[in-house]
C-alpha positions in Angstrom: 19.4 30.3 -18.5 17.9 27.3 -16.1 16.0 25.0 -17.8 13.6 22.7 -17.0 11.1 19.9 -17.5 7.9 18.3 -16.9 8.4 14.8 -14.7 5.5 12.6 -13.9 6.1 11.3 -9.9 4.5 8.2 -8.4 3.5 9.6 -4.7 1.2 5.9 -4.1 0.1 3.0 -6.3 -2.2 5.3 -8.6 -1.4 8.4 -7.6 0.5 10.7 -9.3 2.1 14.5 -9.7 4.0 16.7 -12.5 7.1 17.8 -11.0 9.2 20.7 -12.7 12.6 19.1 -12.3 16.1 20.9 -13.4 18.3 20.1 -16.3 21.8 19.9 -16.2 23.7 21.8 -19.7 24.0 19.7 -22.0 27.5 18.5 -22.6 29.6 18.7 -25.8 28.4 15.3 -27.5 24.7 15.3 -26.3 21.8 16.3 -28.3 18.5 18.0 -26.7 15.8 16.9 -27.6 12.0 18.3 -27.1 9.5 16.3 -26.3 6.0 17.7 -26.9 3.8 14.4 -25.3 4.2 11.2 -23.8 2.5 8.0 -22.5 2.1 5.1 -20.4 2.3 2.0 -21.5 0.3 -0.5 -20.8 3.0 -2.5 -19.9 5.8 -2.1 -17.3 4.7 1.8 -16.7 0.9 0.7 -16.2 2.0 -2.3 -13.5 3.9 0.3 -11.7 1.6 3.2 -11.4 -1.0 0.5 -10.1 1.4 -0.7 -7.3 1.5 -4.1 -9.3 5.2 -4.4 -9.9 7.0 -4.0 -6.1 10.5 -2.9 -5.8 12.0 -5.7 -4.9 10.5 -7.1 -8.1 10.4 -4.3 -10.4 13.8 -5.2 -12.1 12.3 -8.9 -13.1 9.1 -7.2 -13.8 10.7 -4.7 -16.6 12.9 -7.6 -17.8 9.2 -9.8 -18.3 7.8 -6.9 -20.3 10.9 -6.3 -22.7 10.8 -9.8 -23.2 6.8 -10.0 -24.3 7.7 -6.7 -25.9 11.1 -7.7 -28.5 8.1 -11.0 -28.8 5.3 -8.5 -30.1 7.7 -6.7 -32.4 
């Protein structure tokens, strides 16, 4: 049996899609897990979907917010 998921797509800086997107089988030590909702943060995810955080930047950009994030905690 094919399974699959729900995966939110960035087509432009605030605009997005729900793909369906395949799953491989699961291998011998992984565990499957089902995930009923999700979010956006309003960190990292939020500067991204607004076309704040470019691609050349985006690795400093997620580092920044998992900094101000392990600070917050």
């Amino acid at each position: 049996m094919k399974r699959t998921a729900a995966a939110f797509w960035l087509d432009s800086p605030g605009r997005g899609e729900i793909r369906r997107a395949d799953l491989p089988e699961p291998g011998e030590d992984d565990v499957v897990v089902r995930t009923l909702y999700s979010g956006v943060s309003r960190g990292t995810e939020t500067l991204v979907f607004g076309g704040r955080c470019r691609t050349a930047s985006t690795r400093r950009c997620a580092l920044r917010s998992r900094r101000a994030t392990s600070r917050a905690r």
